[in-house]
C-alpha positions in Angstrom: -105.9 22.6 44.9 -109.6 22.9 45.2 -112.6 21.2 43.5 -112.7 19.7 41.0 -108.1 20.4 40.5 -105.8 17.1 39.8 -102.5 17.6 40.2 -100.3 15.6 37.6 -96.4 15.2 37.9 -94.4 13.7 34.6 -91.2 13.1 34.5 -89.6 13.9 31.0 -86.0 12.3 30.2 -84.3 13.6 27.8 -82.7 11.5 25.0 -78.9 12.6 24.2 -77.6 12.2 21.1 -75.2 8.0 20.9 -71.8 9.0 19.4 -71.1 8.3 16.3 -67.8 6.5 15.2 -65.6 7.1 12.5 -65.2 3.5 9.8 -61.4 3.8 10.0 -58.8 5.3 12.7 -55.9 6.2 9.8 -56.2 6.6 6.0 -53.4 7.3 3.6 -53.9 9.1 0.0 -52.3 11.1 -2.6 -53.6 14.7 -3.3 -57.4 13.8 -4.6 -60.6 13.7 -3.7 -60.8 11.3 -0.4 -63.9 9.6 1.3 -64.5 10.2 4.8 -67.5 7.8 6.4 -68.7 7.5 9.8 -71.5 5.7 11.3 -74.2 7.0 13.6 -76.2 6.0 16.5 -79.5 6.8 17.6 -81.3 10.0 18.8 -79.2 12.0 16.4 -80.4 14.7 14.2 -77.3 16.1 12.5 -73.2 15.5 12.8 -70.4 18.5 12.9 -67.2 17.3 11.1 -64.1 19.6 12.0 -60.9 18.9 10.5 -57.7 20.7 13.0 -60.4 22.0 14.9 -62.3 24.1 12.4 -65.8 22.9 11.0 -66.1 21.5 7.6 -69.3 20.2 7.2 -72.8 20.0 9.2 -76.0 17.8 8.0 -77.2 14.3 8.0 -74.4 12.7 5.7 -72.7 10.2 7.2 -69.8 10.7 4.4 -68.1 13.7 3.6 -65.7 14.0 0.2 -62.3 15.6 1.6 -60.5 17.6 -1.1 -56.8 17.9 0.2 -55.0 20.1 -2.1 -51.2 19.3 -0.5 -49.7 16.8 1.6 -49.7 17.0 4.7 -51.3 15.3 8.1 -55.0 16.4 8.8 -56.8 15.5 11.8 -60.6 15.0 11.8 -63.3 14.7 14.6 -66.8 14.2 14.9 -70.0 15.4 16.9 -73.3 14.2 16.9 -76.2 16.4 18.1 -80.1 17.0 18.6 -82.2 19.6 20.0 -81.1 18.1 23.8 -77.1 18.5 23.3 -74.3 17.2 21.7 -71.8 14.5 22.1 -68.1 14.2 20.2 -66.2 10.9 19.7 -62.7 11.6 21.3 -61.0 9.2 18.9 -60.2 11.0 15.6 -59.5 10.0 12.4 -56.2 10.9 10.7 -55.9 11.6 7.3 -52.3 11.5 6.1 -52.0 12.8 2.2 -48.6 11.7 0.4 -47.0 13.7 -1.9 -47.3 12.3 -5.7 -45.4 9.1 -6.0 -45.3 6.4 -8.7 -48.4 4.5 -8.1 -46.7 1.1 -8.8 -44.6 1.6 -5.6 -46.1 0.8 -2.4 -43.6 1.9 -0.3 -41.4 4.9 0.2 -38.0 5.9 1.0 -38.6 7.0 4.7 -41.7 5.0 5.7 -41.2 3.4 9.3 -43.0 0.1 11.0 -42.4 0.0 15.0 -42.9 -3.1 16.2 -42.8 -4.7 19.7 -41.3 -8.6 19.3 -42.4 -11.1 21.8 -40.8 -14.7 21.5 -41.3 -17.9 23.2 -39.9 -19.0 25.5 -40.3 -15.2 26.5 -38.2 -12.7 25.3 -39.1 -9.0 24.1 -37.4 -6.8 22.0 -38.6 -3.4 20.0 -37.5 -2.9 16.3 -38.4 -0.1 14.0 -38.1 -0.9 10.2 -37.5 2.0 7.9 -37.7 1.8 4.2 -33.9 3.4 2.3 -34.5 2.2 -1.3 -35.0 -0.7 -3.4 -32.8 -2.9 -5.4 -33.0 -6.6 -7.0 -32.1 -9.3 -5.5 -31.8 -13.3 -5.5 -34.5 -14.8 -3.3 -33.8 -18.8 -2.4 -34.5 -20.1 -5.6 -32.5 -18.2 -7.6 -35.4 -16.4 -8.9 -34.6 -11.9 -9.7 -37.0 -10.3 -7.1 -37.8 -6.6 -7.1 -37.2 -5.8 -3.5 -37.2 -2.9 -0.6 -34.1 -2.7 1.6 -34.9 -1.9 5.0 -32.6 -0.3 7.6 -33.2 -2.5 11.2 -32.6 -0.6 14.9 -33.2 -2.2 17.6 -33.2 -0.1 21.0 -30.8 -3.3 22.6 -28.3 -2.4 19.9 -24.9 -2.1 20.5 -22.6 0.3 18.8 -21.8 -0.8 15.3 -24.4 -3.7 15.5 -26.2 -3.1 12.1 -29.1 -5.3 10.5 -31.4 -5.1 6.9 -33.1 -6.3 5.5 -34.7 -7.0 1.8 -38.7 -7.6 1.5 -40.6 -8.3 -1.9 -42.2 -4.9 -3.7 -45.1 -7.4 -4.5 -45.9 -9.5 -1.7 -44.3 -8.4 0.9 -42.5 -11.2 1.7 -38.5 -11.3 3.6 -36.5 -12.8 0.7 -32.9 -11.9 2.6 -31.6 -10.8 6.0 -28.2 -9.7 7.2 -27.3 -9.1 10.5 -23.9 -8.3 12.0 -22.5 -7.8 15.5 -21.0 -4.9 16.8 -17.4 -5.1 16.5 -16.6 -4.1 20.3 -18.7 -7.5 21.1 -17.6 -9.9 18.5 -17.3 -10.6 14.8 -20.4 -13.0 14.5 -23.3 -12.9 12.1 -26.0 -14.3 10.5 -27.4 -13.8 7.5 -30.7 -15.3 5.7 -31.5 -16.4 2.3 -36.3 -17.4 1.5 -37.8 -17.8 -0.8 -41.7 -17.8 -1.3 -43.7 -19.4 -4.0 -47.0 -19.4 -4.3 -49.2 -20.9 -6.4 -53.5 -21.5 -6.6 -54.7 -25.1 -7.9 -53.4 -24.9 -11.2 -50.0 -24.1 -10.3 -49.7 -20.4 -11.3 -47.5 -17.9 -9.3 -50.3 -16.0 -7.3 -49.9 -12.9 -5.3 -51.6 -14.2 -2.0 -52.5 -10.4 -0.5 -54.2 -10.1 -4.6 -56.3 -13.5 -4.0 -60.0 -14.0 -3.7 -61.2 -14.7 -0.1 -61.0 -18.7 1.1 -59.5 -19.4 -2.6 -56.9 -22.0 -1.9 -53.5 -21.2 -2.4 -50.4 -23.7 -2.0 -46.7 -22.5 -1.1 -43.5 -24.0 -1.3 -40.9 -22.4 1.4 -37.4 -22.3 1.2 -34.8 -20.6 3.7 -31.5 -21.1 4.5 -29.7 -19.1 7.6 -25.8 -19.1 7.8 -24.7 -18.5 11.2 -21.4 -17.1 11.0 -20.8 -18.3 14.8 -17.5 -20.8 15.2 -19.4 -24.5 15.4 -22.6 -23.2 15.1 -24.7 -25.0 12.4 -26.5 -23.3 9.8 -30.4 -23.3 9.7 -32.3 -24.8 6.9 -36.0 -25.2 6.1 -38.1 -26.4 3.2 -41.7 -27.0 3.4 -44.7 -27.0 1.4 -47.7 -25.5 2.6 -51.5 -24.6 2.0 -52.8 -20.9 2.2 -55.7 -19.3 3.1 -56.7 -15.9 2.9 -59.7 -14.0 4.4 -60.6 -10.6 3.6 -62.0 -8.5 5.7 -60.8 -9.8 9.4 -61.1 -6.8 12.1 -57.5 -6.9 14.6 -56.7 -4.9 17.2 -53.0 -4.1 18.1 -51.1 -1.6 20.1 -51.4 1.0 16.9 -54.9 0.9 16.5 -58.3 -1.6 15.1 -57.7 -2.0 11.5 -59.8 -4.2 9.1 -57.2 -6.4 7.5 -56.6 -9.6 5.3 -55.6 -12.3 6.7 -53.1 -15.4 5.5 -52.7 -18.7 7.0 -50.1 -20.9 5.9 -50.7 -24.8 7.1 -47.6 -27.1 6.8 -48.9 -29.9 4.9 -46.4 -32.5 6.4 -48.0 -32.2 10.1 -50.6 -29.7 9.9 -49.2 -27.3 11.8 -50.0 -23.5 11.4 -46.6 -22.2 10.4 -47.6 -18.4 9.6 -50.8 -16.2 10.4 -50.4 -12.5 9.4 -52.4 -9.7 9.1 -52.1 -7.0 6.2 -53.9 -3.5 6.1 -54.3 -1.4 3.2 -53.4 2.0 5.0 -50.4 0.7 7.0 -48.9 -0.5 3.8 -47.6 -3.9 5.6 -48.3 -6.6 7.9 -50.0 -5.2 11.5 -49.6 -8.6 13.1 -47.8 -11.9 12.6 -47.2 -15.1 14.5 -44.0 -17.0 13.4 -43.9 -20.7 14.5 -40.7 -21.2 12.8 -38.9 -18.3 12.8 -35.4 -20.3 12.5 -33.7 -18.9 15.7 -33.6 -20.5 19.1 -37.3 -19.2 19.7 -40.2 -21.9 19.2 -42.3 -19.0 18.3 -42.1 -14.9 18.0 -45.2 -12.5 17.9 -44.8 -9.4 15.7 -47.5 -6.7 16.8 -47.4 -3.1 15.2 -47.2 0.2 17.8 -46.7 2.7 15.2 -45.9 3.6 11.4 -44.7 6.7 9.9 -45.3 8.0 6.5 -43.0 10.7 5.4 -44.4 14.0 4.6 -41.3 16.2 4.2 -37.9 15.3 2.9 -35.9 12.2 4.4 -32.4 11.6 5.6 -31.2 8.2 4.4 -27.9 8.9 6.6 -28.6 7.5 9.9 -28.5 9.9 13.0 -27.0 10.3 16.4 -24.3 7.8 15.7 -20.7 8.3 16.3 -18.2 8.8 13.0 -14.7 8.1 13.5 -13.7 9.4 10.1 -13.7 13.4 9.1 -14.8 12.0 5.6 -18.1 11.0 5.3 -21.3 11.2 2.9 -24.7 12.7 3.9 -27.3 11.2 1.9 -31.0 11.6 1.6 -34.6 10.3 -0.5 -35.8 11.5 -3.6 -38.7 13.5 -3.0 -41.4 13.7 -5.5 -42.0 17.1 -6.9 -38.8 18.4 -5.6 -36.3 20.6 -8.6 -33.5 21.2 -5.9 -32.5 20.3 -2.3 -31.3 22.6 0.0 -28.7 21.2 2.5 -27.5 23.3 5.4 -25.0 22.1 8.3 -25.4 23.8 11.5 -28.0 26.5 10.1 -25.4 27.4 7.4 -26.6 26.3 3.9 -23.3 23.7 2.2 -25.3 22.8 -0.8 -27.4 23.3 -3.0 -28.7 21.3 -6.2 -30.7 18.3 -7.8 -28.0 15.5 -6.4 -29.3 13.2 -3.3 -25.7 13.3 -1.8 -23.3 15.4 -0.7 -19.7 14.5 0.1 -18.2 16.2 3.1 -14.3 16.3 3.9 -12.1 17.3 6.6 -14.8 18.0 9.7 -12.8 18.7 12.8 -14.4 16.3 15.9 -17.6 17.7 17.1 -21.6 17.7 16.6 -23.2 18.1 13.1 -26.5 18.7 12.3 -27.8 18.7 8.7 -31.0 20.1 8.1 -32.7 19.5 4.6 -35.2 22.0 2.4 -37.0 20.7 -0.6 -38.1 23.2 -3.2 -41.0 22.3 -5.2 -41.1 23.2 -9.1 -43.6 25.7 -7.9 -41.3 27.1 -5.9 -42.6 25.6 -2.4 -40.4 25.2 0.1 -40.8 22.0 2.0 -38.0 21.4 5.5 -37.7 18.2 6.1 -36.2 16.7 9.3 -32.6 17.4 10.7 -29.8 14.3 11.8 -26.9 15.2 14.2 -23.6 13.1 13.6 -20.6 13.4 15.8 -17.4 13.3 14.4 -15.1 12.1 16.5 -11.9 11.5 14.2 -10.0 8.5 15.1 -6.6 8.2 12.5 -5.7 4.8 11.5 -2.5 3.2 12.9 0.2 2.3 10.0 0.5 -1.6 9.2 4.1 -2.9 9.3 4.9 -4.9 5.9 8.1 -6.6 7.5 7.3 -9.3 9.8 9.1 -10.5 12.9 12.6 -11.7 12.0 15.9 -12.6 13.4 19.2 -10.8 12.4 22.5 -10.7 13.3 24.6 -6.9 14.7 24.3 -4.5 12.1 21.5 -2.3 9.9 17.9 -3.8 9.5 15.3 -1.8 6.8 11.9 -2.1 8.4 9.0 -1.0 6.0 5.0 -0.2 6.6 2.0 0.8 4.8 1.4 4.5 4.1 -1.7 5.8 6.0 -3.8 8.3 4.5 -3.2 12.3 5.2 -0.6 10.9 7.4 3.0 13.9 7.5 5.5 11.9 9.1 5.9 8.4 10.9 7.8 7.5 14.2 9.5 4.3 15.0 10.3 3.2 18.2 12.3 0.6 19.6 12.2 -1.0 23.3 15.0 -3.8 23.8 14.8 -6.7 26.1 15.7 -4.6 29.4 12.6 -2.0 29.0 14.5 0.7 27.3 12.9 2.6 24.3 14.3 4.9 21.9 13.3 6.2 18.9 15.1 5.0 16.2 13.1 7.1 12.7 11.3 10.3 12.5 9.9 11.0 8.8 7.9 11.2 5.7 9.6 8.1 4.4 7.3 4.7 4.7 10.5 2.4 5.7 13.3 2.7 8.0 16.9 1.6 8.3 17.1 0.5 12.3 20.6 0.2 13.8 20.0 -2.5 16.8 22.9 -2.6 18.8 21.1 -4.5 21.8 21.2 -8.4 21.7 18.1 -9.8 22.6 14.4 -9.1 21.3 13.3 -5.4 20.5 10.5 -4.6 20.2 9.6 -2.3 17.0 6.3 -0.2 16.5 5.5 3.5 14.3 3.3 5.7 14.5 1.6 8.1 12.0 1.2 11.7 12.7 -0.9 14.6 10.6 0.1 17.6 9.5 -2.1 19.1 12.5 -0.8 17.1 14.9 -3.3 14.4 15.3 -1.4 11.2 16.1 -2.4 7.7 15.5 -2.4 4.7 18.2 1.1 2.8 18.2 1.0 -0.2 15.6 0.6 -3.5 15.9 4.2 -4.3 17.4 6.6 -6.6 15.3 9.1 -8.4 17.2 13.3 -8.1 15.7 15.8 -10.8 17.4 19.1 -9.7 17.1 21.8 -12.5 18.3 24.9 -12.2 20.2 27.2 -12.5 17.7 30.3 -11.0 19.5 29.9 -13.7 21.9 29.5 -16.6 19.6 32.8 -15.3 17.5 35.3 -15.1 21.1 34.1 -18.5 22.1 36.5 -20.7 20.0 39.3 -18.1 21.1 38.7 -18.4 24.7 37.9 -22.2 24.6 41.8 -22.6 22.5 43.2 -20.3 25.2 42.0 -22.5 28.0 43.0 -25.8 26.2 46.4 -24.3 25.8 46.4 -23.3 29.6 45.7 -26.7 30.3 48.1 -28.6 28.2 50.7 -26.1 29.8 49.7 -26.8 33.3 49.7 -30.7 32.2 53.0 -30.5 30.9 54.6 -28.5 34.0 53.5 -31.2 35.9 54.6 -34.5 34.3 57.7 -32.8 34.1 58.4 -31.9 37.9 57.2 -35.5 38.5 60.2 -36.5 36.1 62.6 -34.8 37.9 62.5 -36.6 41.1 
């Protein structure tokens, strides 16, 4: 402040570190040595990696070489620092490790694709597709595909509305569909036979998700849907078509931004874009398509993923929290690699145990079952997978009358029906033409001798009972007419006794008239 003093003020901002972003949201791997990569931004000296919250590596990598030594679902998150503080990305990278599988199989039993469906004119629906094994089939040509079957649930579903449906292990193309109503609703369905071939320049069948970036590709299309709706024609489509395919395209859906390849399929009779969808490595499928013929009432329907699963622990094939109306049923479940036995428990108390992916289960009183399912490894790792509940709610099938509806005159008439299964004894019942009902049979026997004594229509139905004492519903009712024979035998008495009276009376007459 005196002579000869300056007084300086600097202002000094201090640079924090720009966060830095991992290359991918979701990777999936078999037990091996994995790459992890992230990018960084500027005023940053060094970058923490934790994996579940604990640190794993600190420097100036921007890779770091995982080393997962079993499955399982590992969450990683990354932090950027310098001298002035640090900064963490709140989006973190999941790494999901599968157990060992056959590397030719992309898929697994137990792998799930959510998607949210929008159509045009607008219409939404939600589907998840989960993979339950793998079979040939016929794809519209004729041509043997190797194909995944997929189980189809839809959250609009009624009960006992079931659809699949069967996708091509190499391209991943729907070569068949089946869909069928619920049975309380109706007895429609549909059902849907493609076929995809592709070919480059030359001709060649081609893999199109296998093809070099903007090589052309051509495809010939083929689908036929049956409707099985009463005067509802059936669907059929055959195109050909040019394909391009870009690798490389970055998408972003309601699951996450994934770096994809991309197919666009032209028609080549009015150069419309039939088909755009996008395919990622790590999903395993398609995260996006746009379907401008999808060969239903819609002009076009919008696939977009909003989640994928890939098991981890052993699966349940057996579908959960649905309703069984038989005490007989079969729990099933996937083959899971590495496992010696299966461990199957109902309720917390262990039922099985064994190599077999089945077991058979009889004569469950009604009530809630849940099945809980233990894999144990050849090393002698136990692995718990994930529990179903089924509810048994046992419903015992009404017999089916083999004699049909007939007309007979007074006297004994054999009725027979159709044994049911675990039925102890059947009851017949008969209800005449005024309303009354009696029952006629009570027994093991299968057929019945009726006496009908009541002229008129009677109505005959039976019932099957268990040893337990569950009943069944009534039958279907068959109708016996039994004639007034009585009646029709007096009439030619009473009609000679009136002619008589008559020619009496007629007689009496003429002869009092001859007397005077």
């Amino acid at each position: 402040t005196g002579e000869g003093w300056l007084n300086l003020t600097a202002e000094i901002e201090k640079s924090i570190p720009e966060v830095a972003e991992f290359n991918t949201q979701i990777i999936t791997t078999t037990v091996g040595p994995t790459q992890i990569e992230w990018s960084g931004g500027n005023f940053t000296d060094y970058y923490s990696l934790y994996m579940d919250g604990d640190l794993v590596y600190r420097g100036y990598s921007h890779t770091y070489l995982f080393l997962p030594q079993v499955p399982g679902s590992y969450q990683f998150s990354i932090e950027a620092s310098n001298p002035n503080g640090s900064i963490a990305n709140p989006l973190e990278l999941k790494v999901i490790v599968l157990p060992g599988q056959d590397s030719s199989d992309l898929w697994s039993t137990g792998m799930v694709w959510n998607y949210t469906l929008t159509h045009t004119p607008y219409f939404q629906q939600n589907k998840s597709y989960t993979t339950i094994g793998s079979e040939p089939v016929e794809d519209a040509f004729g041509n043997p595909v190797d194909s995944y079957l997929l189980r189809v649930t839809d959250t609009e579903y009624e009960e006992g509305e079931k659809a699949f449906r069967w996708v091509d292990a190499a391209n991943l193309m729907t070569v068949h569909t089946h869909w069928v109503d619920s049975p309380l609703v109706s007895s429609y369905y549909q059902e849907g036979f493609l076929g995809w071939r592709f070919t480059d320049s030359e001709g060649n069948a081609v893999n199109p998700l296998a093809a070099q970036s903007d090589e052309q590709l051509f495809l010939h299309f083929n689908r036929t849907n049956v409707i099985g709706v009463p005067g509802h024609p059936n669907g059929y489509d055959d195109t050909t078509n040019t394909v391009r395919v870009v690798h490389g395209v970055q998408i972003t859906t309601i699951a996450g931004d994934f770096t994809t390849t991309y197919l666009e399929i032209t028609d080549q009779s009015d150069g419309v874009i039939s088909w755009e969808m996008w395919y990622n490595e790590t999903v395993r499928n398609w995260v996006k398509v746009v379907d401008r013929i999808p060969g239903s009432h819609s002009d076009m329907v919008e696939w977009e993923l909003t989640s994928f699963k890939v098991p981890l622990t052993p699966q349940f094939i057996t579908q959960g929290d649905i309703k069984l109306t038989d005490d007989d049923f079969t729990v099933e479940w996937a083959v899971f690699q590495g496992a010696e036995i299966y461990e199957l428990r109902e309720n917390g108390e262990l039922i099985y145990t064994g190599g077999a992916t089945s077991f058979e289960i009889n004569d469950r009183p009604d009530g809630t079952y849940t099945y809980g399912l233990t894999a144990v490894m050849e090393t002698g790792t136990e692995i718990a997978g994930d529990s179903v509940s089924l509810q048994v709610s046992f419903v015992l099938e009404p017999p089916v009358f083999e004699t049909d509806s007939l007309s007979v005159d007074f006297g004994p008439t054999m009725v027979r029906w159709a044994p049911v299964e675990d039925a102890y004894h059947y009851s017949v019942i008969v209800i005449d033409s005024n309303g009354n009902m009696e029952v006629a049979y009570e027994g093991p026997s299968t057929e019945a001798q009726l006496d009908l004594r009541h002229p008129g229509i009677n109505r005959i139905r039976v019932m099957a009972t268990m040893a337990d004492g569950t009943n069944s519903d009534y039958s279907d009712s068959i109708f016996i007419t039994v004639s007034d024979t009585q009646q029709t035998e007096s009439t030619p008495i009473a009609t000679m006794v009136i002619a008589l009276g008559l020619m009496l009376f007629t007689a009496a007459v003429i002869w009092r008239r001859a007397v005077r």
